[in-house]
C-alpha positions as CSV (number, residue, x, y, z in Angstrom):
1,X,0.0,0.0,0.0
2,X,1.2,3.5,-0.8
3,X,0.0,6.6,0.4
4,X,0.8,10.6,0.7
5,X,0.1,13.1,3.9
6,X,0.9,16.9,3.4
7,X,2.6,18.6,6.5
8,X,3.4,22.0,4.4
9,X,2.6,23.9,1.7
10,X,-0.9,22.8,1.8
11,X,-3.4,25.8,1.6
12,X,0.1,28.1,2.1
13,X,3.0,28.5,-0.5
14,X,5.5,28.2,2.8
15,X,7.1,24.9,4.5
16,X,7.2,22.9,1.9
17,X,7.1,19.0,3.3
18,X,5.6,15.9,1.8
19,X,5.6,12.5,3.1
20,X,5.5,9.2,0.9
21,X,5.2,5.8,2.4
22,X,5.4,3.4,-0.3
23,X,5.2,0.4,1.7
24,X,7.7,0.2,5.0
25,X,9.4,2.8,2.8
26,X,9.0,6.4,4.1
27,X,10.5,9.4,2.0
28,X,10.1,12.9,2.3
29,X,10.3,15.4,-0.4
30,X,11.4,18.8,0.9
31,X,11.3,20.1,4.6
32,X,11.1,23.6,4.3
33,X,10.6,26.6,7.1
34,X,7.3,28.3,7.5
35,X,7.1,32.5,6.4
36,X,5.0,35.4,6.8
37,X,2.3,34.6,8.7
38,X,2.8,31.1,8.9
39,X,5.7,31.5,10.5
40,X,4.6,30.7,13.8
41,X,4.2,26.7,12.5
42,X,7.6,26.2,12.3
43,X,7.9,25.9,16.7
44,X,5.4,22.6,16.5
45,X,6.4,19.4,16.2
46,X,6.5,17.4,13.4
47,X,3.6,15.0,13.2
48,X,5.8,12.2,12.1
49,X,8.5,10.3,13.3
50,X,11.5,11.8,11.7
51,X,13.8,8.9,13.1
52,X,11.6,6.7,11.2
53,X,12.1,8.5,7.4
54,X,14.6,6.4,5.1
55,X,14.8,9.5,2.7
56,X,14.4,13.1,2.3
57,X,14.3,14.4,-1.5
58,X,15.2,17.6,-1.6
59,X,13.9,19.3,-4.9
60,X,15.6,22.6,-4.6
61,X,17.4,25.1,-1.8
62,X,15.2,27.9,-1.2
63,X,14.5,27.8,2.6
64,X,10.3,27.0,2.5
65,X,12.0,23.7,0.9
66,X,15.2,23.3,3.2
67,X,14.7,26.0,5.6
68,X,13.7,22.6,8.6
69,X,16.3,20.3,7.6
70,X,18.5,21.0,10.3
71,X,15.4,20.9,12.9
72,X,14.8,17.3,11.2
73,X,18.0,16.0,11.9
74,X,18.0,17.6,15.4
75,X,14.7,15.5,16.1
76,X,16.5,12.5,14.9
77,X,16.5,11.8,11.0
78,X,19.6,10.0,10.1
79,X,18.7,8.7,6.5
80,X,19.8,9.8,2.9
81,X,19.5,13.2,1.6
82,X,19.3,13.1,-1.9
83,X,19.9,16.3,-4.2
84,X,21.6,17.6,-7.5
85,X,24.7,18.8,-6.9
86,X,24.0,22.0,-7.0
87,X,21.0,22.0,-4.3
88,X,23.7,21.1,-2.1
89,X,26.5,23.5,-3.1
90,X,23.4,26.9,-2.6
91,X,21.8,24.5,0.4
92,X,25.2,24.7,2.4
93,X,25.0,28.8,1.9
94,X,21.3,28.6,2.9
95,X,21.6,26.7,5.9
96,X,24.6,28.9,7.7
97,X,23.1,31.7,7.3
98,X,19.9,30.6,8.1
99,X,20.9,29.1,11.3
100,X,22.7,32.9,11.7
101,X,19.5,34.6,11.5
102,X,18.0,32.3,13.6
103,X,20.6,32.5,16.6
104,X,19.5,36.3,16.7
105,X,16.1,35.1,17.8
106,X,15.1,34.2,21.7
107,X,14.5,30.7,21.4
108,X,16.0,29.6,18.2
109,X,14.8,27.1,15.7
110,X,18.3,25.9,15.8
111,X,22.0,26.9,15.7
112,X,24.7,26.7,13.6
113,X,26.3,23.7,15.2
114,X,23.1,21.9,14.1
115,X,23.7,22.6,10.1
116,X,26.8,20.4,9.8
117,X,25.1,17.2,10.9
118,X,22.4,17.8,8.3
119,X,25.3,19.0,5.9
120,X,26.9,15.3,6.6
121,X,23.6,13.4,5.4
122,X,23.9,15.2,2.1
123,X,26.0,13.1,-1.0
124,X,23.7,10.5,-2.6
125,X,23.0,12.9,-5.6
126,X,21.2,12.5,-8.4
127,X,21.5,15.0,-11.6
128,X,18.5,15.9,-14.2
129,X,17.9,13.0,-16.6
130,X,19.2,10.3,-14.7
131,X,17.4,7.2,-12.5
132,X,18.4,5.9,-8.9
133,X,17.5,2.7,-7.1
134,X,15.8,3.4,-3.7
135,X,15.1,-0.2,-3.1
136,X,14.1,-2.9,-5.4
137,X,10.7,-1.5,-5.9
138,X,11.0,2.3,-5.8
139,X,13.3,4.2,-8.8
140,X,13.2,7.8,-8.6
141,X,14.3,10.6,-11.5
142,X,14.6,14.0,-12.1
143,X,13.9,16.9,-14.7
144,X,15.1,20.3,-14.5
145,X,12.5,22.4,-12.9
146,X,13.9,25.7,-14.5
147,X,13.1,27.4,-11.5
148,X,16.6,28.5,-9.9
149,X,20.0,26.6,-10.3
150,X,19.6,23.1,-9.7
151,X,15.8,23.1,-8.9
152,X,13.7,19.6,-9.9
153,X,11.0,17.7,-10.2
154,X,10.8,14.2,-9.3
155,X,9.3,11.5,-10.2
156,X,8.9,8.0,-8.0
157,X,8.4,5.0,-10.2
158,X,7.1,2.3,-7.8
159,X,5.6,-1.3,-7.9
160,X,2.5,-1.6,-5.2
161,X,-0.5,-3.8,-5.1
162,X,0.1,-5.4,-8.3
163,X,0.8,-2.9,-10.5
164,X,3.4,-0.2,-11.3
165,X,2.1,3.3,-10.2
166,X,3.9,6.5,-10.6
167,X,4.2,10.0,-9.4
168,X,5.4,13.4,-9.7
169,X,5.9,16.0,-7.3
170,X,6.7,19.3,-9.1
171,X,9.1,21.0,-6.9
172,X,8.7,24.6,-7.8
173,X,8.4,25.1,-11.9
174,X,10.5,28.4,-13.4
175,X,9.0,30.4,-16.1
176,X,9.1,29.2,-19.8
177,X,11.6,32.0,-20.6
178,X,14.1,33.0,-17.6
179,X,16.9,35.3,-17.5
180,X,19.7,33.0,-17.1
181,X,18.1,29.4,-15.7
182,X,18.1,27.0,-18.3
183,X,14.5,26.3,-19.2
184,X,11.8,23.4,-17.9
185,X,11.8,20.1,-18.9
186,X,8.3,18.1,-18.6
187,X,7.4,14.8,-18.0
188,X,5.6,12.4,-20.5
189,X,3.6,9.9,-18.0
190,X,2.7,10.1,-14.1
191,X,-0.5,8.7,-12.5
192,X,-0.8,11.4,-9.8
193,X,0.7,14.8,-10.5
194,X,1.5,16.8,-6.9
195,X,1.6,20.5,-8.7
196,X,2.4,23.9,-7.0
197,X,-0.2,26.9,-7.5
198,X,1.5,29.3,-6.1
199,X,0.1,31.5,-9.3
200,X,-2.7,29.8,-10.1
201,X,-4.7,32.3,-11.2
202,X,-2.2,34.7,-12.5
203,X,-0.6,35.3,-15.7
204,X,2.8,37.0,-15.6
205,X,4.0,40.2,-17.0
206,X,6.5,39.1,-20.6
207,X,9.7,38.9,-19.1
208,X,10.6,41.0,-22.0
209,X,8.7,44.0,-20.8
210,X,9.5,43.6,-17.0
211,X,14.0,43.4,-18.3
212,X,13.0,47.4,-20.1
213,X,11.0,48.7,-17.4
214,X,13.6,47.8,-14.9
215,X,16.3,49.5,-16.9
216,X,14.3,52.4,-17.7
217,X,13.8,52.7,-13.7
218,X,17.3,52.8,-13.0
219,X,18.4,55.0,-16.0
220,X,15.6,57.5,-15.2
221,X,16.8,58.1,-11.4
222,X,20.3,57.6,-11.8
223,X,20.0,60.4,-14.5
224,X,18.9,62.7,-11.7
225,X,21.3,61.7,-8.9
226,X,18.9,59.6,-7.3
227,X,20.3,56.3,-5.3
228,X,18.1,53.2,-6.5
229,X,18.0,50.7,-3.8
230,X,17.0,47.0,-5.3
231,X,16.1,45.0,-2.2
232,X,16.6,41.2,-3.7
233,X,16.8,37.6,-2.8
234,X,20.5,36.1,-2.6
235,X,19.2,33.0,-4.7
236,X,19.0,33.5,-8.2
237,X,17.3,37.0,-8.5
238,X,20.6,38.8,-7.2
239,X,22.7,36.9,-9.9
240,X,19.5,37.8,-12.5
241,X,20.1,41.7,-11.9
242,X,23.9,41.3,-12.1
243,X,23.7,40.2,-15.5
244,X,21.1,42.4,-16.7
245,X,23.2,45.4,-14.9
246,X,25.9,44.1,-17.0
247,X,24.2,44.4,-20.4
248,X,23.6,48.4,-19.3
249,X,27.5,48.4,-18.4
250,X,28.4,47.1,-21.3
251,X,26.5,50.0,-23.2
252,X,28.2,52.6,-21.3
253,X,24.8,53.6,-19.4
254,X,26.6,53.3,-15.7
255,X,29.8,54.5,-16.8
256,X,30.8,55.8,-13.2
257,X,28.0,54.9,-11.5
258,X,29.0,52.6,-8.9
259,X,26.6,49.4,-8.3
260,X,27.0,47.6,-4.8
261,X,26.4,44.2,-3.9
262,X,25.7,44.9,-0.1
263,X,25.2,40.7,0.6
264,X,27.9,38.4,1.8
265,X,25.4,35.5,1.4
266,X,24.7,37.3,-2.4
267,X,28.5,37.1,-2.9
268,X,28.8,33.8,-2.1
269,X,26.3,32.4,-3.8
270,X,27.4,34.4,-6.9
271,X,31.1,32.1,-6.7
272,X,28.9,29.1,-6.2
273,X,27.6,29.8,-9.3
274,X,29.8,29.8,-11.7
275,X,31.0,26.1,-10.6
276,X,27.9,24.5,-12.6
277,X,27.7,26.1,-16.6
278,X,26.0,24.1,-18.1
279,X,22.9,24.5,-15.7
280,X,22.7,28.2,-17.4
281,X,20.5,28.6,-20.3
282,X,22.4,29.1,-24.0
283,X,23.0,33.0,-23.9
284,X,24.8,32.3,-20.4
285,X,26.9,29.3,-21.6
286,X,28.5,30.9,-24.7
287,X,29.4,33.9,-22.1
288,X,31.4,31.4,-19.9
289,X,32.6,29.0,-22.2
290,X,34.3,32.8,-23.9
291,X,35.9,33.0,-20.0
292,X,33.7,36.2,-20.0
293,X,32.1,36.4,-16.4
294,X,27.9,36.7,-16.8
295,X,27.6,38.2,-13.0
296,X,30.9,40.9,-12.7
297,X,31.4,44.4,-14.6
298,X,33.4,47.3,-14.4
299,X,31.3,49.3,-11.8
300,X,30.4,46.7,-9.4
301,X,31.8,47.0,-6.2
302,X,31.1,43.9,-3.7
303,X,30.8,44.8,-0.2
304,X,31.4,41.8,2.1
305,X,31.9,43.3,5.2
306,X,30.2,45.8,7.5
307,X,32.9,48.2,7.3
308,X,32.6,48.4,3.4
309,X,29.0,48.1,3.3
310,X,29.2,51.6,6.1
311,X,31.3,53.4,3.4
312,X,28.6,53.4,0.4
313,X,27.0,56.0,2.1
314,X,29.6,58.1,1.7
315,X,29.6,58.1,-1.8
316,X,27.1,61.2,-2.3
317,X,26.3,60.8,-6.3
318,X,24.1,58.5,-8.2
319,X,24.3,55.1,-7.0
320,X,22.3,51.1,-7.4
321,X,22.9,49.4,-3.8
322,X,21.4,45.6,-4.3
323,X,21.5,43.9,-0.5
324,X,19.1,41.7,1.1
325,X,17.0,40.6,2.3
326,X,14.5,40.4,-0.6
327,X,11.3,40.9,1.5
328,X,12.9,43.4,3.9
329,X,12.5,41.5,6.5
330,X,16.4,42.2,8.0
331,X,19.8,42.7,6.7
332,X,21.4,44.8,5.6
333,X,18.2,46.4,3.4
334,X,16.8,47.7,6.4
335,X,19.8,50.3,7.2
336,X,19.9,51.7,3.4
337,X,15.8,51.7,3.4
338,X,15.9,54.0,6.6
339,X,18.7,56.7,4.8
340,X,17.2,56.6,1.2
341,X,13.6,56.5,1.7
342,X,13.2,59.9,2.8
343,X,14.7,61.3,-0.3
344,X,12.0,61.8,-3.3
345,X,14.9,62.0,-6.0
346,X,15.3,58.1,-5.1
347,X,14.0,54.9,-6.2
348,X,13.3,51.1,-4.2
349,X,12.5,48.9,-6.7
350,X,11.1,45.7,-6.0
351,X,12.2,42.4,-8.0
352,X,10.2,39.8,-6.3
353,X,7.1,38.8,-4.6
354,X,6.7,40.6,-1.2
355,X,4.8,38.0,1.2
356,X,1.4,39.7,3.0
357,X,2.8,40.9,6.5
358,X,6.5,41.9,5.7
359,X,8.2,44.7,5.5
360,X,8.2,44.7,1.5
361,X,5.0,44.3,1.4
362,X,4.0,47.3,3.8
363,X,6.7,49.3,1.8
364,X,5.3,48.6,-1.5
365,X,2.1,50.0,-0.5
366,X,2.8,52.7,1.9
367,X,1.3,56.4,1.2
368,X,3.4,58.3,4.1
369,X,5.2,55.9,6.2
370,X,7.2,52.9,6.6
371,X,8.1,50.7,10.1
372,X,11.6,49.7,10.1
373,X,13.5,48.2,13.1
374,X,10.9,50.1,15.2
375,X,10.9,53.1,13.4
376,X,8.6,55.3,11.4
377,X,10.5,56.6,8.4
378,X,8.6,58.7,5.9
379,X,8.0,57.8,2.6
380,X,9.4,60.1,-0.4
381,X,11.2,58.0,-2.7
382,X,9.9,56.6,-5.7
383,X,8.3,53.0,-5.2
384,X,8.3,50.5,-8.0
385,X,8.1,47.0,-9.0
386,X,9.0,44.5,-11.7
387,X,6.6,41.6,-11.4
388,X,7.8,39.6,-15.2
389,X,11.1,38.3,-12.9
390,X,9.3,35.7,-11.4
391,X,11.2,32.0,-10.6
392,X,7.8,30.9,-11.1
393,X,4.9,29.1,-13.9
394,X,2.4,31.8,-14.0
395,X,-1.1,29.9,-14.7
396,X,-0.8,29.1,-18.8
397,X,3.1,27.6,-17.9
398,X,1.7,25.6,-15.0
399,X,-1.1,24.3,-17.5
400,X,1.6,24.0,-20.3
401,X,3.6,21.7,-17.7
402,X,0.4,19.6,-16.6
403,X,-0.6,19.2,-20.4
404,X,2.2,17.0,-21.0
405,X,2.2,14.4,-18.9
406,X,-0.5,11.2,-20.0
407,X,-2.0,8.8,-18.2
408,X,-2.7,10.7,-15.1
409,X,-5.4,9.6,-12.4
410,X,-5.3,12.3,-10.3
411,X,-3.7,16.2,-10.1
412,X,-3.2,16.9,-6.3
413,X,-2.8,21.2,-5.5
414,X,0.1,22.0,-3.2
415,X,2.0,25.2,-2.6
416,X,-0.4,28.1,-3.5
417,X,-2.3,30.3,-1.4
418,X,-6.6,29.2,-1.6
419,X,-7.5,31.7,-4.2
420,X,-4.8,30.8,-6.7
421,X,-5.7,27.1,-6.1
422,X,-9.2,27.3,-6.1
423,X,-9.2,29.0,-9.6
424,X,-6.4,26.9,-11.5
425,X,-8.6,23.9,-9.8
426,X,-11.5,25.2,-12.4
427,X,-9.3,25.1,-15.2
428,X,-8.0,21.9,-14.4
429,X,-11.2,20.8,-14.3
430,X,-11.5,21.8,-18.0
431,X,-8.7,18.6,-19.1
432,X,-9.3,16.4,-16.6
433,X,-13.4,16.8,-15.2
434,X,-13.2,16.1,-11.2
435,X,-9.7,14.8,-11.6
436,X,-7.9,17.6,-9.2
437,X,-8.0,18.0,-5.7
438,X,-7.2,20.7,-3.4
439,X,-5.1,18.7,-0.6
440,X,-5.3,20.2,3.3
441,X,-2.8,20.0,5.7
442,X,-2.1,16.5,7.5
443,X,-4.8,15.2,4.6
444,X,-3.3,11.6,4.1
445,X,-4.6,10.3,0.3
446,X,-4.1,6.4,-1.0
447,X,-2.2,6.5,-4.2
């Protein structure tokens, strides 16, 4: 007998964890933290047994999919982690400076001397493309997701009551067309499809349009003096805005107009990057294969430590500061937010998706002021946002992704807030008549 039980991302698009018993088997796929306001679900217990889990799939390493690992392994999970190689190389950035963050906190989650063990359970890795052997009866693949470097889905090929069943789990799926990700592979057969929503009712902006308006942004306030402060995730959107910074550098349009990368985690994760080419899309590759760095250009200056990062203010003119964190919610954001919000000639400009409840979100629609590390800082600047950058399938890409795969029994909803899910359940609906299910949290379904 096989069946599935959410215990994240069900109803929410935070805390990613699955369970899959498959037999005596037991596997997980992702164990990610809780944000916004479901933070608060990352102090309970787990509802399983995590000494009793064989495997933990990790599909890729942003923290609502890894951000618990450590907590797992605290609790008593000693099995397998299996990954690409490249999940582990970001997840190993992810983790330290999670646990960093965390330490700041009263009672925290857990420490840094608690990543290493988790770190240690990393190794059995399995890249897009290929097949690994769980036990005689279980095979498991992957398939670029095209979401960030090294992100997957997965399929489980298993043999239960009789018959061969299979299914997917999506992982997060990346936009048809990304900056510099190579693009989304599909699957041709599943019987149950486990697909994240988190826009399932909303179509994205051409990524085409989003790439001018955020360089007619910066031009436009850099022309007049103005500092443009880019609040952005370390993971993947930072290493987007580097390259597209480059292509205006490369024009001459920032010719002495210093660009900081205020984010040691950023920096990092920049390096790690360039260790895996050929997970870059074509226009990428050819860059690295001519030694030509995609992510560096004359003006950039990377700031690594508080001292450095103290000094950009002294630098009066025009100016682009990138730091994080990309949701405001700390770092070193926070200190250049308070200085440069207050001046009208300015410009934040949003790259991602601010969660309900956190500081980027409260910026990106404030009229007068702004609460920042207990303080109330007016509003002048210009506010803006880019929404085309998204990592992730806006409604036609997540049907594109589901009309591929044949032979399916059932398409479960994970990882979308209830709006989005309720509506790309109706389309759904449209292929596949009562086929689709919204799952719950803790919902256990036979497979």
């Amino acid at each position: 007998m096989a069946f599935y039980k959410s215990y994240g991302a069900a109803g929410e698009v935070t805390g990613s964890c699955h369970f899959l018993q498959i037999g005596k088997t037991k596997i997980l796929i992702d164990c990610g933290m809780f944000q916004g306001d479901e933070e608060e679900f990352n102090k309970e217990p787990f509802d399983f047994n995590p000494k009793e889990i064989d495997y933990l799939i990790v599909t890729h390493a942003h923290l609502d999919h890894i951000g618990r690992i450590p907590l797992l392994v605290k609790e008593g999970f000693t099995g397998k982690i299996i990954s690409t190689r490249a999940t582990f190389s970001i997840t190993q950035l992810m983790l330290k400076n999670s646990a960093g963050i965390l330490e700041t906190k009263k009672e925290p989650l857990y420490t840094t001397k608690d990543v290493d063990p988790a770190l240690h359970l990393f190794g059995t890795f399995l890249e897009p493309n290929k097949s690994l052997e769980l036990t005689k009866n279980i095979k498991i693949s992957f398939k670029n997701a095209g979401h960030i470097l090294g992100a997957v889905s997965v399929r489980i090929k298993f043999f239960d009551e009789g018959i061969t069943k299979t299914v997917v789990f999506s992982g997060d799926i990346g936009q048809s067309k990304r900056i510099i990700t190579s693009p989304v592979k599909y699957w041709k057969k599943a019987n149950y499809v486990f697909i994240e929503s988190t826009y399932g009712h909303s179509i994205h902006q051409n990524l085409n349009v989003s790439i001018k308006e955020f360089k007619k942004e910066i031009l436009e306030t850099i022309k007049k003096g103005g500092t443009v402060v880019i609040p952005s995730f370390a993971l993947e959107r930072t290493q987007e805005i580097l390259f597209l910074l480059k292509q205006l550098s490369q024009k001459g349009k920032l010719q002495d107009i210093p660009v900081y990368l205020d984010s040691p985690l950023a920096i990092n994760v920049t390096k790690t990057f360039k260790n895996y080419p050929k997970l870059f899309n074509n226009k990428v590759t050819k860059m690295i294969k001519a030694n030509e760095d995609p992510f560096d250009f004359v003006e950039l200056i990377q700031t690594y430590t508080k001292e450095s990062s103290q000094k950009i203010e002294s630098h009066k003119g025009a100016k682009i500061i990138i730091a994080g964190s990309g949701m405001c919610q700390g770092g070193r954001v926070s200190y250049h937010l308070i200085k440069y919000l207050q001046d009208k000639k300015n410009l934040v400009l949003f790259v991602g998706f601010q969660v309900h409840s956190t500081t980027g979100s409260q910026i990106l629609n404030a009229k007068h002021e702004a609460h920042i590390l207990g303080m109330k800082i007016p509003v002048q600047a210009k506010i803006s946002s880019v929404s085309g950058f998204s990592a992730h399938a806006d409604q036609h890409e997540l049907l594109e992704w589901l009309n591929h795969i044949k032979d399916v029994n059932c398409v479960y909803l994970v990882h979308g807030d209830i709006p989005q899910l309720k509506v790309l359940k109706e389309k759904v609906k449209t292929k596949l008549q009562d086929k689709v299910h919204i799952v719950k949290m803790h919902e256990q379904i036979h497979l």
